[in-house]
C-alpha positions as CSV (number, residue, x, y, z in Angstrom):
1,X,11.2,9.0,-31.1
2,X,9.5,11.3,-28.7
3,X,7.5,10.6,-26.0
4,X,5.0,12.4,-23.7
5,X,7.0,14.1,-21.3
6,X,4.9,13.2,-18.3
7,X,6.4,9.9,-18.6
8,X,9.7,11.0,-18.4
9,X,8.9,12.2,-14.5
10,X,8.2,8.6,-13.3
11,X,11.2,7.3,-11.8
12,X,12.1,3.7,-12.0
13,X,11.5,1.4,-8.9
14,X,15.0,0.5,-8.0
15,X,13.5,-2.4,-5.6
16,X,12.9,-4.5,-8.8
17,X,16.6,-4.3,-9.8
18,X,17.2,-5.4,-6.5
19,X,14.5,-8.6,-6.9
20,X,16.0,-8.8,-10.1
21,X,19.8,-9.3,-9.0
22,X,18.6,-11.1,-5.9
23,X,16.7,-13.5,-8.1
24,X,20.1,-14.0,-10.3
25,X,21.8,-15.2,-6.7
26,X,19.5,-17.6,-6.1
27,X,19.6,-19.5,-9.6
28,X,23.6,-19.0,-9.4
29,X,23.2,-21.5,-6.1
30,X,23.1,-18.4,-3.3
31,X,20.7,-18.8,0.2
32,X,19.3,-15.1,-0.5
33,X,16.5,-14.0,2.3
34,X,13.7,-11.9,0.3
35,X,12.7,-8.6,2.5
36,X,12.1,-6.2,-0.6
37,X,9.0,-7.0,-2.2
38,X,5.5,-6.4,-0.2
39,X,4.1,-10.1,-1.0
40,X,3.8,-12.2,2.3
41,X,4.7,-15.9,1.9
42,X,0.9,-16.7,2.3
43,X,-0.7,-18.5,-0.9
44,X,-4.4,-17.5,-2.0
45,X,-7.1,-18.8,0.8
46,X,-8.1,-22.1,-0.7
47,X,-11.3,-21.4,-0.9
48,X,-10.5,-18.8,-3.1
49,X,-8.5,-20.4,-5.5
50,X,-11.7,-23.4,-5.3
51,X,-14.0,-20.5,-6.2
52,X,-12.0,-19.2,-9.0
53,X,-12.1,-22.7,-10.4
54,X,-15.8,-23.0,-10.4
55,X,-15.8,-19.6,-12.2
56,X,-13.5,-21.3,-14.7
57,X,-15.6,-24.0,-15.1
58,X,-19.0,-22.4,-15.0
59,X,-17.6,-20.5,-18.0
60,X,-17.7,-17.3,-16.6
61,X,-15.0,-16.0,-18.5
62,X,-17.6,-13.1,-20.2
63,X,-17.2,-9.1,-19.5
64,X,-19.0,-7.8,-16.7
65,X,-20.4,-4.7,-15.9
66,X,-17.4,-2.0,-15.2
67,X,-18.5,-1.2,-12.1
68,X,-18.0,-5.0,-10.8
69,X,-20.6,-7.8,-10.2
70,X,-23.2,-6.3,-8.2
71,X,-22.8,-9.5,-5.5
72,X,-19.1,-9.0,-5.3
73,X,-20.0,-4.9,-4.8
74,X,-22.6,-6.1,-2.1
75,X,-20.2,-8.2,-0.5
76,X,-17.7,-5.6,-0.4
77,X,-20.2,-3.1,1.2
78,X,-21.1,-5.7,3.8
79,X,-17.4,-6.4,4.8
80,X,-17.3,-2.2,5.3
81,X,-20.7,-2.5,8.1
82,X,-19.1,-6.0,9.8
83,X,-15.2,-4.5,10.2
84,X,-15.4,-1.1,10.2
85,X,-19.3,0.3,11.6
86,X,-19.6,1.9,8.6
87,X,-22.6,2.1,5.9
88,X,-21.2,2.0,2.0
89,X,-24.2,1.9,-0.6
90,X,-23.1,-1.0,-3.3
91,X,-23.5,1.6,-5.7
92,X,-20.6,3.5,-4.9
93,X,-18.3,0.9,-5.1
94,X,-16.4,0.3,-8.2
95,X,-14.5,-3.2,-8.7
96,X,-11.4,-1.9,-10.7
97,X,-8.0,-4.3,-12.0
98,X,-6.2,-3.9,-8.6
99,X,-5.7,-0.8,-6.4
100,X,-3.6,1.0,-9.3
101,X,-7.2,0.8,-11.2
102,X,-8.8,2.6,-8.9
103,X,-5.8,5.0,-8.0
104,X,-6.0,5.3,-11.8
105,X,-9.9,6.5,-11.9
106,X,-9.3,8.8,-8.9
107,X,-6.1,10.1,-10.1
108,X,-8.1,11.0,-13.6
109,X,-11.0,12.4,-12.0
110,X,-9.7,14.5,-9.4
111,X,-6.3,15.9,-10.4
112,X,-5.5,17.5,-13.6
113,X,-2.8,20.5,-14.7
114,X,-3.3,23.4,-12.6
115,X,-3.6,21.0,-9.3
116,X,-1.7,20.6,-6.6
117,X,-1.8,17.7,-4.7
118,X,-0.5,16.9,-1.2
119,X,1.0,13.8,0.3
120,X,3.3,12.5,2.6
121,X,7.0,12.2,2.2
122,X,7.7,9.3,2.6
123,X,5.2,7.5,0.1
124,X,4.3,4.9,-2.1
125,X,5.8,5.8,-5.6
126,X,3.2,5.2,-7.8
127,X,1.1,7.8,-6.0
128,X,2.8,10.4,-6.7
129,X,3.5,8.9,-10.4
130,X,-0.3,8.7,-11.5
131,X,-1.0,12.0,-9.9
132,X,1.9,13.8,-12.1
133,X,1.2,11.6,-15.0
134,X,-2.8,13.2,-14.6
135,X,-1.0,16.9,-14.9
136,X,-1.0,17.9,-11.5
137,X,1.7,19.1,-9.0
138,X,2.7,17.3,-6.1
139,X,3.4,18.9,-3.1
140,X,5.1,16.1,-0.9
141,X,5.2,16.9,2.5
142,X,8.1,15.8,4.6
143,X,7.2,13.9,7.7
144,X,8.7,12.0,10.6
145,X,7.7,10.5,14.2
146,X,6.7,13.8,15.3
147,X,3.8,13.6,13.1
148,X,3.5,9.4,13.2
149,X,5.2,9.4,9.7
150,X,1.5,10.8,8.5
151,X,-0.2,13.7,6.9
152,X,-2.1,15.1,10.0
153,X,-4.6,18.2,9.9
154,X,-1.3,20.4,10.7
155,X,0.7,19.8,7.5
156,X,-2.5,20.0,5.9
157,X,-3.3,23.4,6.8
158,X,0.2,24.6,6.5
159,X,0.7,23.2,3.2
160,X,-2.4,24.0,1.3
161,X,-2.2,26.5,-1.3
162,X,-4.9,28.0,-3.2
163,X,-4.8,26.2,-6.3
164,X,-4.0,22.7,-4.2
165,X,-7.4,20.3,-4.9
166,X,-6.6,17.4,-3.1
167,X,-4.7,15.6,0.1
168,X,-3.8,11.7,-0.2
169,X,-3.1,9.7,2.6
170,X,-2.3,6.1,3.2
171,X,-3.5,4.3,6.2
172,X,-1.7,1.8,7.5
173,X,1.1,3.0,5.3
174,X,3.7,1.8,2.8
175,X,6.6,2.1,3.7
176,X,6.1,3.1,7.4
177,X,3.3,0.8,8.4
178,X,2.0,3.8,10.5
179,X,-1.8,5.1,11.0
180,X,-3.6,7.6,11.7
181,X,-5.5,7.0,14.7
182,X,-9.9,7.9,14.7
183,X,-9.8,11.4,16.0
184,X,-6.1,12.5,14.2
185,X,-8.4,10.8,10.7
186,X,-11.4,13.2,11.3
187,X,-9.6,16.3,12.1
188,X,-7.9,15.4,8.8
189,X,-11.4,15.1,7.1
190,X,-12.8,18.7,8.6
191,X,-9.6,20.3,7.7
192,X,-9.9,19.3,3.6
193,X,-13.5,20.1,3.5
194,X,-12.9,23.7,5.3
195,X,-11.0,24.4,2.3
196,X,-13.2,22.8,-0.1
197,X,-10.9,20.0,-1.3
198,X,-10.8,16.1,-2.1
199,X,-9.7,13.9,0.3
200,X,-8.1,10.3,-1.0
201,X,-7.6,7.9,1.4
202,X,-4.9,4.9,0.2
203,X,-6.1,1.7,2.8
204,X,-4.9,-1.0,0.8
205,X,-3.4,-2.5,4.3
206,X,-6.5,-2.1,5.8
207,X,-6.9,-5.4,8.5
208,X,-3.6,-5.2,8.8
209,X,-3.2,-3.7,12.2
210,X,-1.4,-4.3,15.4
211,X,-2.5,-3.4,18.5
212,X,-5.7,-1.3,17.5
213,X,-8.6,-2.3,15.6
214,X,-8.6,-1.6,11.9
215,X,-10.2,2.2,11.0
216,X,-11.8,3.2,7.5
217,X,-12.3,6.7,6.6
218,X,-15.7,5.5,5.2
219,X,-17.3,5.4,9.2
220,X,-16.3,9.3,9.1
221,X,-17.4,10.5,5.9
222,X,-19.3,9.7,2.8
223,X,-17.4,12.1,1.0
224,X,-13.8,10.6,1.0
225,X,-12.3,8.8,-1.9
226,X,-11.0,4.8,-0.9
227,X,-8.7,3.0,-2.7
228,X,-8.5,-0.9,-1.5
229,X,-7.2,-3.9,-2.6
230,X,-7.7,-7.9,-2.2
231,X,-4.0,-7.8,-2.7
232,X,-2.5,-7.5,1.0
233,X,-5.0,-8.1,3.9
234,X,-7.0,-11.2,1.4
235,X,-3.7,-12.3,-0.2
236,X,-4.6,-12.2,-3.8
237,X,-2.0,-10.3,-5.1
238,X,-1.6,-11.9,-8.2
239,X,-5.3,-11.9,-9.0
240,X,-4.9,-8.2,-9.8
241,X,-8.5,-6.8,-8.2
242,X,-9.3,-4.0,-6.1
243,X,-12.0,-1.2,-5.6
244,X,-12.8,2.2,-5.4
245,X,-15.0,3.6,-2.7
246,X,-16.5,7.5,-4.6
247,X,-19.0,9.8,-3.4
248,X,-22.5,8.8,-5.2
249,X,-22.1,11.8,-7.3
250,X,-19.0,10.9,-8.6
251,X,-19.8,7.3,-9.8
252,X,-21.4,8.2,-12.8
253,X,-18.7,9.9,-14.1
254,X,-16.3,7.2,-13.1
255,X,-18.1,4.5,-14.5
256,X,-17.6,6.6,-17.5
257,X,-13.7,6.1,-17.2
258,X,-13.6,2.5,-15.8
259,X,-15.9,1.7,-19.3
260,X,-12.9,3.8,-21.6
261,X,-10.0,2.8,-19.4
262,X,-10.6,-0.9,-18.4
263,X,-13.8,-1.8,-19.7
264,X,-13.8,-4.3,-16.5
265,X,-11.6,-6.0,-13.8
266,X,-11.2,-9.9,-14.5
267,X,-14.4,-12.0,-14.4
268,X,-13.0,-15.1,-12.7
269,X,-11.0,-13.1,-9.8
270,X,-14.4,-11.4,-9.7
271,X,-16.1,-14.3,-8.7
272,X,-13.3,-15.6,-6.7
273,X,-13.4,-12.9,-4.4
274,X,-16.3,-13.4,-3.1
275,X,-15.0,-16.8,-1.1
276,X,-12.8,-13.9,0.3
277,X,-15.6,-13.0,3.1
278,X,-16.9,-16.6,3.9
279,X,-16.5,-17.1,7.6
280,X,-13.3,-20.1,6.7
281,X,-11.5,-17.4,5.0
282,X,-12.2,-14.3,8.1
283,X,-10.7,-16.9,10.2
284,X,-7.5,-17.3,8.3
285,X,-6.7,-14.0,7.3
286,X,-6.6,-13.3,11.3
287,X,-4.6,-15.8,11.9
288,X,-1.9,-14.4,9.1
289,X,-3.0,-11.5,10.7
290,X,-1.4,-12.5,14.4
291,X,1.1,-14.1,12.3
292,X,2.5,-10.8,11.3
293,X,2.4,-9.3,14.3
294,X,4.9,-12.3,15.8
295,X,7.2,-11.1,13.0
296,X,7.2,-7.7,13.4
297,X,7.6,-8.5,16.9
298,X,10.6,-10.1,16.5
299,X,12.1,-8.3,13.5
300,X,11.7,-5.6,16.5
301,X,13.3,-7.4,19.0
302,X,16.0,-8.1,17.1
303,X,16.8,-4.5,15.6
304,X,16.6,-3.2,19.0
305,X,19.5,-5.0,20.1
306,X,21.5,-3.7,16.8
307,X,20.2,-0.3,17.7
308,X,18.0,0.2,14.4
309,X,14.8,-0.4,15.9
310,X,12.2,2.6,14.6
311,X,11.3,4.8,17.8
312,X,7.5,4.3,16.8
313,X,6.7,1.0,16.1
314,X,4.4,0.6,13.0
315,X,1.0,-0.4,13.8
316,X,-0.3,-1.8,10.2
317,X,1.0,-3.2,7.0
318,X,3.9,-5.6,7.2
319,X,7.2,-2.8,6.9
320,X,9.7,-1.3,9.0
321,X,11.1,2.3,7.9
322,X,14.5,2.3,9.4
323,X,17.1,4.9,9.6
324,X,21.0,3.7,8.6
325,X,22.1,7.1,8.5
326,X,24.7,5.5,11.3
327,X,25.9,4.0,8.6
328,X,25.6,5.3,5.2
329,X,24.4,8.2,3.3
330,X,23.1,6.2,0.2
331,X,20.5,3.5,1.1
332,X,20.8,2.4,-2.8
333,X,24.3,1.4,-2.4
334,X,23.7,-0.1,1.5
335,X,21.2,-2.2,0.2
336,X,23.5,-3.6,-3.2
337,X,26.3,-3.9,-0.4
338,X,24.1,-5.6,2.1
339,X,22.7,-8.6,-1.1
340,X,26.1,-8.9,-2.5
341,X,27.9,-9.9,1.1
342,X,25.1,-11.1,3.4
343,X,22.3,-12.5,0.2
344,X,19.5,-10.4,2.1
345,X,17.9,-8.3,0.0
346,X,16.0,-4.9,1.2
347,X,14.5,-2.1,-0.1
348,X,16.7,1.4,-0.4
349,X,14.3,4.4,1.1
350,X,15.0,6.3,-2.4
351,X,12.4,4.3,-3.6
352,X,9.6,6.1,-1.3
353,X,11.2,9.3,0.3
354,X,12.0,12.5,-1.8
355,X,13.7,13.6,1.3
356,X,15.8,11.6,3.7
357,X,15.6,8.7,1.7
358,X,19.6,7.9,1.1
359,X,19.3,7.5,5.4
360,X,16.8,4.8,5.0
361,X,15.5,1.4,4.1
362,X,12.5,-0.4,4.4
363,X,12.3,-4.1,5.4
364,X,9.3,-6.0,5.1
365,X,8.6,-8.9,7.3
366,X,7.5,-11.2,4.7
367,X,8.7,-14.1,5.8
368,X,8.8,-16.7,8.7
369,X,10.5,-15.8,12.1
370,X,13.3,-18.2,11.7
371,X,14.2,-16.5,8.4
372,X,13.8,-13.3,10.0
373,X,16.0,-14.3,12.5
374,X,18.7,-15.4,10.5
375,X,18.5,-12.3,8.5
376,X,19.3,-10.3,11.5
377,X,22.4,-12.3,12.1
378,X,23.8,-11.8,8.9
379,X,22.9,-7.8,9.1
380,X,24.4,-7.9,12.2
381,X,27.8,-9.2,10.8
382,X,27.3,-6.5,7.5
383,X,26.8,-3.8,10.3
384,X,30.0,-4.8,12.4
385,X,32.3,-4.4,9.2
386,X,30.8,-0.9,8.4
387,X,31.8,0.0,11.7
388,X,35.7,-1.5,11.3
């Protein structure tokens, strides 16, 4: 058969081998510690999953508009002016199935053949992925601490080319859990609309912050493109819902593509989500909030002592990005060496980086401190034999 050869650019995501053969130890009787997937241990607020129940029972189980229930858009809009100072009309916020939805409708609208696109190096795969699979060229931009493992202003004016129409960021990002701080964020805006580009910001970890207070691009500009999730900071992963922040004269067109594409994101998550911003659930999402601070705290801690801690601690998301070149040159095999002996399973930095990823992993502090801690014992014994 032949396929589209677009798809033949996306690369698997070896992580889900690794859940997959991690998943195998555990039925076979193993004591495996999960650090690879990005889901925290947290279940759906309750009074989410009670709302979601009404839905179900109030038989709202019909279409809704593609855009999102106007409440659910309304309440979104009003989380943006409580957290982050920053007006978002209703109207230019599109409910979409998850974050890839609306990565989906940007990718389509913005980026086509003939486009370049700029993003970090590291990066979340699937960013690059929809951008190629919408005909465009990505120009991935190597990074490290000496640009906070972001796409700053500088890249962005060394790197843009003529025909380049867009620069994506991701702040807090995956798999760094760094950010770009409020003045490094606007400098970023001014230098994309000098040259008369798009700019798309990822903030699906948005909340999720350590040490500062959580940014959005939308308190700098009205012309920036958000993509956001109730996956991470409102722990609804599996509900699959998210949003799309667009200019106002972009929504028409992509309510246009939401109605082809999607038609419309789930009605009962929907109405579930709105529980998301009661006042019970603010209060427990910053408590899991200070909860994954403690971990990354002591996942910190404890890496120092084994000499792997990152010299910038991340500030957001719930990842560390840590270099093994010490140790090995191929973070794939690292990792399968690291399940197979210790049963903690990890995630190999050729997953995210085009560049420098065989010298890196990412760990995500997913779980509770005592697991975390045990974890670093048993690296700390897989370490010693590398080194005998």
């Amino acid at each position: 058969m032949s396929f589209n050869a677009r798809v033949e650019g996306v690369a698997p995501f070896r992580v889900m081998h690794l859940l997959e053969l991690a998943q195998q130890r555990e039925a076979a009787g193993e004591d495996v510690i999960h650090l690879e997937v990005g889901e925290p241990d947290f279940s759906t607020p309750p009074a989410v999953r009670e709302a979601g129940h009404r839905a179900l029972d109030e038989g709202r189980t019909r279409y809704t508009p593609a855009t999102g229930i106007p409440a659910l858009r309304e309440a979104i809009a009003g989380h943006y002016r409580e957290h982050f100072d920053a007006e978002v009309a209703p109207e230019r916020i599109i409910v979409t199935p998850g974050a890839s939805g609306a990565l989906l409708l940007a990718s389509q609208l913005l980026a086509g053949p003939g486009d370049g696109v700029l993003m970090a190096d590291p990066n979340y795969p699937c960013n690059r992925h929809f951008m190629a699979l919408a005909g465009a060229r990505v120009d991935a931009v190597p990074v490290g601490p000496d640009s906070g493992w972001q796409l700053n202003a500088e890249l962005i004016e060394r790197h843009w080319r003529d025909d380049t129409r867009l620069a994506m960021l991701a702040s807090p990002s995956n798999p760094t859990g760094h950010v770009l701080e409020r003045s490094a964020l606007g400098a970023v805006v001014d230098a994309v609309a000098e040259r008369g580009g798009e700019l798309l910001v990822d903030e699906i970890y948005q909340g999720l912050n350590y040490g500062m207070a959580p940014l959005s691009v939308a308190s700098l500009s009205d012309r920036a493109f958000i993509v956001n999730s109730f996956s991470k900071y409102f722990g609804m992963t599996g509900w699959r819902l998210g949003w799309l922040v667009a200019p106002e004269d972009a929504v028409e067109p992509l309510t246009r593509l939401a109605q082809n594409v999607f038609l419309a994101a789930s009605t009962p998550a929907q109405h579930a989500a709105l529980a998301a911003f009661s006042p019970e659930c603010q209060a427990l999402f910053e408590e899991r909030r200070r909860e994954l601070q403690t971990r990354r705290d002591a996942l910190l801690e404890g890496l120092s002592r084994l000499g792997l801690a990152p010299s910038l601690p991340p500030q957001g998301a719930f990842y560390l990005w840590l270099d093994i070149s010490a140790y090995s040159n191929d973070s794939q095999a690292f990792c399968l060496r690291l399940l197979e002996e210790e049963n903690v399973a990890i995630t190999p930095g050729t997953d995210f980086a085009l560049q420098g990823g065989e010298h890196h992993v990412r760990i995500a502090f997913t779980t509770g401190v005592p697991r975390l801690q045990e974890a670093l014992a048993r690296l700390e014994r897989f370490l010693a034999r590398q080194g005998s």
